[in-house]
N, C-alpha and C positions, 0 to 999 in steps of 0.2 A: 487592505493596502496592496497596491500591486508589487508586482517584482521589483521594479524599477526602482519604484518611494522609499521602496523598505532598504534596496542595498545603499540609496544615496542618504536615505536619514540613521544609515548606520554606519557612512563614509568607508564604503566597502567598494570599491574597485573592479570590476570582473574583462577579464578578457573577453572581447568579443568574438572573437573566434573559437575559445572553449564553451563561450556561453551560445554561441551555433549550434557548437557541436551537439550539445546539452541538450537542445529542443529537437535535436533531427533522430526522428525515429527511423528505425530500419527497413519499414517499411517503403521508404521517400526512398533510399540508399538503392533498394531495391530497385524499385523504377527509375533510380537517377543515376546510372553507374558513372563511379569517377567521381561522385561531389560528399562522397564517404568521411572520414567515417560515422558510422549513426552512433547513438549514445549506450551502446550497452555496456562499452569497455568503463564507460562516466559513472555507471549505475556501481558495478562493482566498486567500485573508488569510495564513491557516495555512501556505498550502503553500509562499508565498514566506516568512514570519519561517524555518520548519524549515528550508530550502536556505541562506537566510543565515546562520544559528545553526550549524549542519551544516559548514556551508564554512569558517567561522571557527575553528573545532572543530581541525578536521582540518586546519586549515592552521597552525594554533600546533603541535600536537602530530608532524608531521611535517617539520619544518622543508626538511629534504632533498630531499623529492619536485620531483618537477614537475609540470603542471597535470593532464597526460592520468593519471598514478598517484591523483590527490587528485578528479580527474573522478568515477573508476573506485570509490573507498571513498564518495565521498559516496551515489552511485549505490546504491551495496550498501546502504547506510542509508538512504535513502530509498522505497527500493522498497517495493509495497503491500503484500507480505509482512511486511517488517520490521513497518510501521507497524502492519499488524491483528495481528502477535501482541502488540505493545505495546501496544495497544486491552484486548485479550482478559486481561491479565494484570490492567489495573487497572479490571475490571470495564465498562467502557466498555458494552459490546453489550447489559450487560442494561437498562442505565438510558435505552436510544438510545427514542424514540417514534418508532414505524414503523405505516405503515396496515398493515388485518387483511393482506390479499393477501402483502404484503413477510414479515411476521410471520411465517406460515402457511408461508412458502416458508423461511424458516430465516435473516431478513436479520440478526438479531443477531451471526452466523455468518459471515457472506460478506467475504471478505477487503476487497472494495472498499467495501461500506458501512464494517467497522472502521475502515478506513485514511482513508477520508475523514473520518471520525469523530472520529480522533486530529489530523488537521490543524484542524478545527473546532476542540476545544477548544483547541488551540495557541493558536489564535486569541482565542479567549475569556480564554487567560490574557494575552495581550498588552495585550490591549485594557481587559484590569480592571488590571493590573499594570506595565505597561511590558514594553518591551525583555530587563531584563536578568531579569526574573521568568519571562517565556518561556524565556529562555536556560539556564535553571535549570531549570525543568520538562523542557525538553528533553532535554537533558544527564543528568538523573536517571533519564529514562525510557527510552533510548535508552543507556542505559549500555553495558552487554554488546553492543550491535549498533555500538557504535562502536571497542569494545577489538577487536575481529574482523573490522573493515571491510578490515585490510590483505589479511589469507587471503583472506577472499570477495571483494576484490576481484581476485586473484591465479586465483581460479580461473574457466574459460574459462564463459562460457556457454552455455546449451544449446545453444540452435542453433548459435551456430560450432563447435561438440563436433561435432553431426548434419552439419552442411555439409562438414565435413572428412572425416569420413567418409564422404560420399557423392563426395567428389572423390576420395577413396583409392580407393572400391570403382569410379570411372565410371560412380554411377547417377546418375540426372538428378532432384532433391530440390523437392518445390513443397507449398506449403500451402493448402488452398482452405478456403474459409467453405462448412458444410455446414450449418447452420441457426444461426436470432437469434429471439431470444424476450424476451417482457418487454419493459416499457416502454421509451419513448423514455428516463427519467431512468436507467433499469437494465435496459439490456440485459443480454441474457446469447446471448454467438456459441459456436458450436463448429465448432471448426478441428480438418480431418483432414491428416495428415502421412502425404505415399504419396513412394514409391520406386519409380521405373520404372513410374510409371501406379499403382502399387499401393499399398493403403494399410495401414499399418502402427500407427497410432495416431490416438487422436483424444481432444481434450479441452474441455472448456465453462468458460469466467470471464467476467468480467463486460467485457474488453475483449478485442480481437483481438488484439493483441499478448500479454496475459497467457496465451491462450489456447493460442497461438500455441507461447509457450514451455513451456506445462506437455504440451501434443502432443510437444514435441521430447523432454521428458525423460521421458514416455511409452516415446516411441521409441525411447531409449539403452536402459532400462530392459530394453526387448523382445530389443533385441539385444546386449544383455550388452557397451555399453560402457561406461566407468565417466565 
């Protein structure tokens, strides 16, 4: 469903000018001086309503757990994957305003612009609708990534997969930064994953950490663990 379907068959209202603001990345802001501001100040907004809406979610619906289980599922849901393919499904990337360079480089595309993307307009519907309109929008879009938060929380992630294996085999496991590119607002690192000095895999996102972990599943990948 796009953006649009989902806010009007949820009778949710958005400003148009927050919901601008929402799609305008920094990069456009950049090359467009004066037609500001881009959505970073939206993301901060966004990214605490989503963890509170997220938390409250997952704390009704699992009454039983405890904190570190219900840590673990929110986590799963929030993560920048979840949020750009929720981006991607309702259109989100194509309507984002991005300068030519970002454009040109595929940013409709990139996990970490969708995903900040998606907490903007979180934002946007907050701020036009309240609290519980957010709460809805959330919930709606996030549907399937929350009925699945208990598995994917359940299963290990990468690097503690790679780290255990490398204490099983006695190799000595280190990640180094081997190049950063792109701007100060969007970076982009890539991290090699070596074993015994040597390296086995390497991968590029837009943060070290994200980087970090798609090098590990890289590396499971190579070496055939599951």
């Amino acid at each position: 469903m796009r953006l649009e379907d989902l806010l009007e068959h949820l009778g949710i209202e958005v400003d148009e000018v927050l919901l601008s603001r929402a799609l305008t990345h920094s990069s456009y802001v950049n090359e467009h001086p004066g037609e500001g501001p881009s959505n970073e100040r939206m993301e901060f907004l966004g990214d605490a309503v989503l963890g509170a809406v997220i938390s409250e979610e997952l704390f009704r619906r699992h009454p039983d757990l405890n904190e570190g289980a219900l840590s673990a599922m929110r986590s799963a849901v929030v993560r920048a994957e979840t949020l750009a393919a929720a981006a991607e499904s309702l259109g989100i990337g194509e309507r984002l305003l991005l300068g030519r360079g970002e454009s040109i480089s595929g940013g409709q595309r990139k996990e970490s612009v969708l995903s900040n993307a998606f907490e903007a307009v979180v934002a946007a519907v907050y701020l036009s609708a309240g609290l519980e309109a957010a709460a809805d929008f959330i919930r709606a879009a996030l549907s399937n990534p929350m009925d699945s938060a208990p598995g994917d929380a359940l299963r290990p992630d990468p690097k503690s997969a790679l780290d255990r294996y490398a204490q099983l085999e006695g190799k000595d496991i280190c990640y180094r930064i081997v190049g950063r590119e792109g701007p100060d607002h969007d970076p982009r690192f890539t991290v090699e994953v070596c074993l015994d000095g040597r390296a086995v895999s390497r991968a590029t996102e837009g943060s070290k950490g994200r980087a970090e972990e798609r090098a590990a599943i890289e590396a499971l990948n190579r070496l055939g663990i599951d």
